[in-house]
C-alpha positions as CSV (number, residue, x, y, z in Angstrom):
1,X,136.0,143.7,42.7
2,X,136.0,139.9,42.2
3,X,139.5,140.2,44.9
4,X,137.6,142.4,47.3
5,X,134.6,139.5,47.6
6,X,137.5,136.7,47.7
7,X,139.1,139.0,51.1
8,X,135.5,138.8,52.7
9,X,135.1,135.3,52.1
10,X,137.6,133.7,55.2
11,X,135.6,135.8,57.6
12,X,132.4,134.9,56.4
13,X,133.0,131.3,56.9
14,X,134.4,132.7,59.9
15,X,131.5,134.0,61.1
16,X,128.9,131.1,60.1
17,X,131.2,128.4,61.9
18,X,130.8,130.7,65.1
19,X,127.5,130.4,64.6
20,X,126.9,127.0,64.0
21,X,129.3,126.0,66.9
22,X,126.6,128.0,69.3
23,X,123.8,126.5,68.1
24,X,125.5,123.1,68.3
25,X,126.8,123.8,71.8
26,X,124.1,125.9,73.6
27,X,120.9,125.7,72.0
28,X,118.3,123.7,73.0
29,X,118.9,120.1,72.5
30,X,122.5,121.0,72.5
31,X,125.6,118.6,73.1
32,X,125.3,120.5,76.8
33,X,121.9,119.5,77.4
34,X,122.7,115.7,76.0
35,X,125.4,115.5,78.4
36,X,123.0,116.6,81.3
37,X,120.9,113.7,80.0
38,X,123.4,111.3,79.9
39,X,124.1,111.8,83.7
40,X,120.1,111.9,84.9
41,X,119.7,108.8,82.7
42,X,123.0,107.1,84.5
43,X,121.7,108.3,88.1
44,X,118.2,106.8,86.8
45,X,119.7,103.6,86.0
46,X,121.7,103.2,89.0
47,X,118.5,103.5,90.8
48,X,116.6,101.4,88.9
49,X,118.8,99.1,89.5
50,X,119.0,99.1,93.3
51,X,115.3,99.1,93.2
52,X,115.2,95.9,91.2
53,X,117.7,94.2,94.0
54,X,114.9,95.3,96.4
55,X,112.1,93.8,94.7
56,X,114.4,90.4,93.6
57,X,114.6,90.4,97.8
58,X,110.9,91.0,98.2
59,X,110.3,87.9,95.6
60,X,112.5,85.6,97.2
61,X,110.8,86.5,100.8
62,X,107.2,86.1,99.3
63,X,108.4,82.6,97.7
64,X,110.5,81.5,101.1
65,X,106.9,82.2,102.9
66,X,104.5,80.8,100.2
67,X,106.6,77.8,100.9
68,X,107.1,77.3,104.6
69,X,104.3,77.0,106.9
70,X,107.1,77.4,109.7
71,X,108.1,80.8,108.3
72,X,104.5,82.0,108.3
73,X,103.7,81.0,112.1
74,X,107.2,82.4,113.4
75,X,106.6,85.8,111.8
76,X,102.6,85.9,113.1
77,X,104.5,85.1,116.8
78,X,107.7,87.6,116.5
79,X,104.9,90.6,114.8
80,X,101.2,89.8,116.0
81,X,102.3,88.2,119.3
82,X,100.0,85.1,118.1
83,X,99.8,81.9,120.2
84,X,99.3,78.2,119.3
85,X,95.6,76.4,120.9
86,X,96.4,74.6,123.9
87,X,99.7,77.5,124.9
88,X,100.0,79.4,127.7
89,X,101.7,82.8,127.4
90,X,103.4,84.2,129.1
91,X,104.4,87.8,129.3
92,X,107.6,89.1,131.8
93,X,107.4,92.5,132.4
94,X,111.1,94.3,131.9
95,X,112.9,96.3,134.7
């Protein structure tokens, strides 16, 4: 009897390692679903990232135009078409 338990005992374990390599693999919060995460969090990152170059830019803009009067009157000519007192504009009209 003791031999016939002894027999069942490979399978069992058998049986319970399938198990647990399911659960470990395909349940929720599984190593599939942490490898998922890893790539969102690496696309995430590599977003951020370009975003913070962006805004680095932006900074460096603001600064370069806190900074220089010159900056500020060539972008309100070039943008709002804004004139100095005592300038004549002139407009030529395009063929």
């Amino acid at each position: 009897m003791l031999f016939d338990k002894l027999k069942m005992l490979p399978l069992i374990l058998i049986l319970v390692f399938g198990v647990l390599q399911y659960c470990l693999w395909f349940e929720t919060d599984g190593i599939i679903d942490m490898l998922k995460a890893k790539k969102q969090l690496a696309l995430w990152v590599q977003e951020n990232n370009k975003l913070k170059q962006r805004n680095e830019k932006l900074i460096q803009e603001v600064q370069y135009i806190q900074t220089h009067n010159e900056a500020i009157e060539s972008q309100a000519r070039a943008e709002l078409g804004m004139i100095k007192k005592g300038e004549t504009f002139y407009q030529v009209p395009r063929s």
